[in-house]
PLY file of the C-alpha trace (Angstrom):
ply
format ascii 1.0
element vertex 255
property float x
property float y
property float z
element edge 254
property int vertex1
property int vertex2
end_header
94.29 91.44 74.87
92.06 94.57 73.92
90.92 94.41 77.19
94.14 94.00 79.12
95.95 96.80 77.25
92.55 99.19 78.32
92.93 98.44 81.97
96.10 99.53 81.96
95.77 102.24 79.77
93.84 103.80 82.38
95.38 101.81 85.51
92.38 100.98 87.11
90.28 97.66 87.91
86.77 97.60 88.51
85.56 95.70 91.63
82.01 94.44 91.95
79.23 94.47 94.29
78.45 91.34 96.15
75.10 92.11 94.92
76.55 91.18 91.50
77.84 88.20 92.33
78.59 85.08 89.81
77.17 83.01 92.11
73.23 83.92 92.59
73.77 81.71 96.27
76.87 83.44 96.70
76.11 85.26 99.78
72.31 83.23 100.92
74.54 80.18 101.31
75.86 81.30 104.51
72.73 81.85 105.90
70.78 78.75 104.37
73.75 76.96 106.65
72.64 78.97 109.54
69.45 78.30 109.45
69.78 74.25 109.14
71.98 74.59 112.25
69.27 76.65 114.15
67.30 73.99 113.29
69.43 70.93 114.56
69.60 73.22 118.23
66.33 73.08 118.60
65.13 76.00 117.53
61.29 76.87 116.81
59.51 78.22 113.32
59.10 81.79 115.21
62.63 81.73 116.00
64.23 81.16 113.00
61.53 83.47 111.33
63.39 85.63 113.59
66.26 85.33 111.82
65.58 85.87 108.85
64.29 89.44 109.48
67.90 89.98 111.52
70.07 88.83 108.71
68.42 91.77 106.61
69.91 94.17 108.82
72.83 95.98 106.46
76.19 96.88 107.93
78.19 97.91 104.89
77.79 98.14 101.57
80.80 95.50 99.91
83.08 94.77 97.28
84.57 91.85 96.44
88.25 91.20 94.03
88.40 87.26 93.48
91.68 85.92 92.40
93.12 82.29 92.74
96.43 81.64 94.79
97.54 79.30 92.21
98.92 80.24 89.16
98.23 76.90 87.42
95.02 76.48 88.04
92.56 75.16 85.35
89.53 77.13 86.52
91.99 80.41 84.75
91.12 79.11 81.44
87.58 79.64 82.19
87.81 83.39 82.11
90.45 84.02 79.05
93.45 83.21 77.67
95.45 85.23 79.96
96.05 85.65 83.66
97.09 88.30 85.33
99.90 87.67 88.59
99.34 90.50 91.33
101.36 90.83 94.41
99.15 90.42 97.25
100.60 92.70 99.66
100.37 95.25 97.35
96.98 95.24 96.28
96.54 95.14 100.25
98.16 98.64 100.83
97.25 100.04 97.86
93.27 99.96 98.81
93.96 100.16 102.31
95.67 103.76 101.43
92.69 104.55 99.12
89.78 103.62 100.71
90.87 103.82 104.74
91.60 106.48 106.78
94.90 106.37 108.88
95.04 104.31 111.81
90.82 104.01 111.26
90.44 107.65 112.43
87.44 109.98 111.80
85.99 107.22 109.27
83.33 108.75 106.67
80.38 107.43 105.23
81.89 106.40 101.64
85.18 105.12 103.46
86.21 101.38 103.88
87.45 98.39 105.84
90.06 96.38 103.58
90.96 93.07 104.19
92.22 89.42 102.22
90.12 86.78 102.79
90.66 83.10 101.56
87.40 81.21 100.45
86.59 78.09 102.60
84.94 74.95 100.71
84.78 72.42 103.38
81.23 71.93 105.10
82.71 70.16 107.80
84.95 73.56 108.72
81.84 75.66 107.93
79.56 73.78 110.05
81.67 74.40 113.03
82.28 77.94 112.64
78.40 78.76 111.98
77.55 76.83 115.02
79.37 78.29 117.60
77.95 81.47 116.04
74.31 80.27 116.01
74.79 78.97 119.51
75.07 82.44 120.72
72.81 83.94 118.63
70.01 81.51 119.79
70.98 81.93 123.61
70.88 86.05 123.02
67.38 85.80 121.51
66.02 83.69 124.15
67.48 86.08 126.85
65.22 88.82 125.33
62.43 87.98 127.41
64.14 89.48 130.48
64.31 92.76 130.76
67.60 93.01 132.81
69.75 91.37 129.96
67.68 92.46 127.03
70.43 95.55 126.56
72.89 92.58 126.80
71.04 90.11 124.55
70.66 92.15 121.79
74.58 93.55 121.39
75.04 89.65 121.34
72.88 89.13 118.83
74.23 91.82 116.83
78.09 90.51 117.29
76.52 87.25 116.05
74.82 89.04 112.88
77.96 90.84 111.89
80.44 87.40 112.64
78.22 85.51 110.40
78.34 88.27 107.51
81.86 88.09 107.61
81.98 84.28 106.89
78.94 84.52 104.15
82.00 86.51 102.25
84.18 83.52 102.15
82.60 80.05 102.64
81.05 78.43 99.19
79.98 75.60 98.15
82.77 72.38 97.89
81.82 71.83 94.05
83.67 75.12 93.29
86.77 74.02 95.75
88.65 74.17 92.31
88.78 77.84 92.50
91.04 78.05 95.10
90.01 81.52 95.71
91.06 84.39 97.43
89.49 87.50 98.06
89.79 91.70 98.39
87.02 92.61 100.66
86.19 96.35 100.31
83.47 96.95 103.17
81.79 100.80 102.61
80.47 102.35 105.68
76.91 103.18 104.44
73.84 104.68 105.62
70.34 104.04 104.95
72.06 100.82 102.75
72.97 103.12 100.44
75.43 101.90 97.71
78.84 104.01 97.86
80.07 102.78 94.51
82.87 104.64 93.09
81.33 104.38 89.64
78.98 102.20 87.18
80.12 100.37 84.53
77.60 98.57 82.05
74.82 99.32 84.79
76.66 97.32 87.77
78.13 99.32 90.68
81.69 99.08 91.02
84.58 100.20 93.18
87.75 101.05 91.74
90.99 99.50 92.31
94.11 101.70 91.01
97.06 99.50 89.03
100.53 100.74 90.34
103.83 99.02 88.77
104.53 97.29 91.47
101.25 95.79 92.05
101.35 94.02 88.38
104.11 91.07 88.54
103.48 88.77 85.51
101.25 87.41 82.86
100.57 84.00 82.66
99.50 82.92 79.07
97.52 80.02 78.43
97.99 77.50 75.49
94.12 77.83 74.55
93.60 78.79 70.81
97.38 79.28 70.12
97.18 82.44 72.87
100.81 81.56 73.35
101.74 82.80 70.04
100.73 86.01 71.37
104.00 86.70 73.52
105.46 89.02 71.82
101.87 90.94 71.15
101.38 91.46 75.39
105.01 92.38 75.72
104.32 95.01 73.31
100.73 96.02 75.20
103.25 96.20 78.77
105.68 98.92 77.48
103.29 101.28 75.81
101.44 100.99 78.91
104.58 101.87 81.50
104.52 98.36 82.24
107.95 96.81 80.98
109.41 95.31 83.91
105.99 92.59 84.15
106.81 89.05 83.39
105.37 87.45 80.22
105.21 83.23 80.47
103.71 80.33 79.47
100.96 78.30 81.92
103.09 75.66 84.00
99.91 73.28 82.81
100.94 71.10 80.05
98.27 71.61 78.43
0 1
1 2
2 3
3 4
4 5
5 6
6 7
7 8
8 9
9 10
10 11
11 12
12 13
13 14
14 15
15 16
16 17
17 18
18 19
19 20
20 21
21 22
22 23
23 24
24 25
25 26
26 27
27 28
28 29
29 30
30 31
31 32
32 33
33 34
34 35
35 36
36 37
37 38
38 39
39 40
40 41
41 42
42 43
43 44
44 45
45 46
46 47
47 48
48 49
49 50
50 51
51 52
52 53
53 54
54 55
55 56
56 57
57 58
58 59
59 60
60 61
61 62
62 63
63 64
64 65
65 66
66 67
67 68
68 69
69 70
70 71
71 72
72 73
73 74
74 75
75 76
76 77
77 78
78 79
79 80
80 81
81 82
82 83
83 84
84 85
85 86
86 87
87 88
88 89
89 90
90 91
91 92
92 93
93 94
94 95
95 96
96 97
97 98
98 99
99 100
100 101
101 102
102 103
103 104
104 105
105 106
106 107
107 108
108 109
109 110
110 111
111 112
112 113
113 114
114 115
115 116
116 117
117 118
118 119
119 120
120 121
121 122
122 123
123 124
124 125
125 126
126 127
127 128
128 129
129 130
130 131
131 132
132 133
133 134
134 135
135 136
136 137
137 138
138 139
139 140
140 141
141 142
142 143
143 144
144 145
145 146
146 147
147 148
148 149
149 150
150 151
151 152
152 153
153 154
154 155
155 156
156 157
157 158
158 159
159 160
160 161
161 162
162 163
163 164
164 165
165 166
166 167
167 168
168 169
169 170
170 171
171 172
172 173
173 174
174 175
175 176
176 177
177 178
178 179
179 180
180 181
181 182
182 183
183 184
184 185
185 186
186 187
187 188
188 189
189 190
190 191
191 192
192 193
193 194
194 195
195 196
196 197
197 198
198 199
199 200
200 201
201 202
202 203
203 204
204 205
205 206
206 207
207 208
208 209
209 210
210 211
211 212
212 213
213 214
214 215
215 216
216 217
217 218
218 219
219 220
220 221
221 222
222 223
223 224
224 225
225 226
226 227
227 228
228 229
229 230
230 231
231 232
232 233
233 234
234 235
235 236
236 237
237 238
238 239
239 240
240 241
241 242
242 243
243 244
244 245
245 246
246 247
247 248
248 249
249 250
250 251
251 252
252 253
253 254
């Protein structure tokens, strides 16, 4: 609760770098995938060596919000006793407004792409996606050898590089399918790969997300450790903060 009444005290939410990930395979996952497929069309040792040096290539620097689209789901408990209920559509247009220029005109380094994203678990689904992908990819690099299409070739390739980053931000591994996660992508337009964090907190780069009223539409309170007895203690923690009209309840787990 200390930590819930200083975030919005100061009405802001830190968002982390997908370089700080939970998950250390968070991101490598993706192209692990990738590279099995390459590998089941036939590809050669120099080819997916090739690869690997193009999926270094950097195209923004990004920040990732995880929440999960249901509000009973056990995998809350793991993080507190408390969850907090956001409207989506909010959080959408609020970081859209702070982070992107109107209608995506006379975009800055430092400025960003914001987007919702939910996380895909089955292999089945991500198999099919990466392949068509890889597909292309692998015809694009082969066509490098002539010189008439190697200006063609290699904005394939690229298209390839940047379709397959976007799925490395939402496809994860089926034993965490319990997360039923969603995501705030935050995507930086950098240079050189340099980080545009907003700030650092405890060493980690971090973006930051600003807490309006209406963004903020309950608290969901678990019954781990008697938290429920706390009720009256986060109502308490909402109208100091400017935050009366949120809705305090109990888990609908039953336990």
């Amino acid at each position: 609760m200390d930590r819930l009444d200083s975030i919005l005290k100061a009405k802001r939410f830190y968002i982390g770098s997908i370089k700080d990930m939970n998950d250390p395979m968070e991101i490598s996952y993706t192209y692990n995938l990738a590279k099995k497929v390459l590998k089941s069309l036939g590809a050669t040792t120099s080819e997916i060596d090739v690869f690997n040096q193009d999926r270094k290539v950097t195209f923004f620097d990004t920040y990732i919000w995880c929440f999960s689209y249901s509000d009973y789901n056990q995998a809350l408990q793991n993080y507190g006793d408390i969850a907090l209920g956001f409207d989506t559509q909010q959080i959408q247009e609020s970081l859209a407004n702070q982070y992107t220029k109107p209608k995506f005109e006379n975009m800055q380094i430092g400025d960003g792409y914001v987007f919702p994203l939910k996380v895909e678990y089955d292999l089945d689904v991500q198999k099919e996606y990466i392949t068509s992908i890889m597909v292309e990819w692998l015809r694009a690099y082969r066509g490098l050898r002539y010189t008439e299409t190697l200006p063609i070739a290699n904005a394939i390739r690229l298209q390839c590089l940047k379709a397959l980053f976007l799925l490395s931000l939402c496809f994860k591994r089926y034993k965490y399918h319990q997360e039923e996660e969603i995501r705030f992508v935050i995507e930086k337009i950098t240079q050189d790969s340099k980080l545009q964090n907003d700030t650092v907190f405890n060493g980690y780069p971090k973006s930051v997300a600003y807490i309006k009223q209406n963004m903020l539409k309950e608290i969901v309170v678990t019954h781990k450790d008697d938290a429920d007895k706390n009720i009256d203690a986060l109502k308490q923690i909402l109208n100091r903060n400017d935050f009366a009209k949120v809705k305090v309840r109990l888990t609908d787990l039953d336990y």
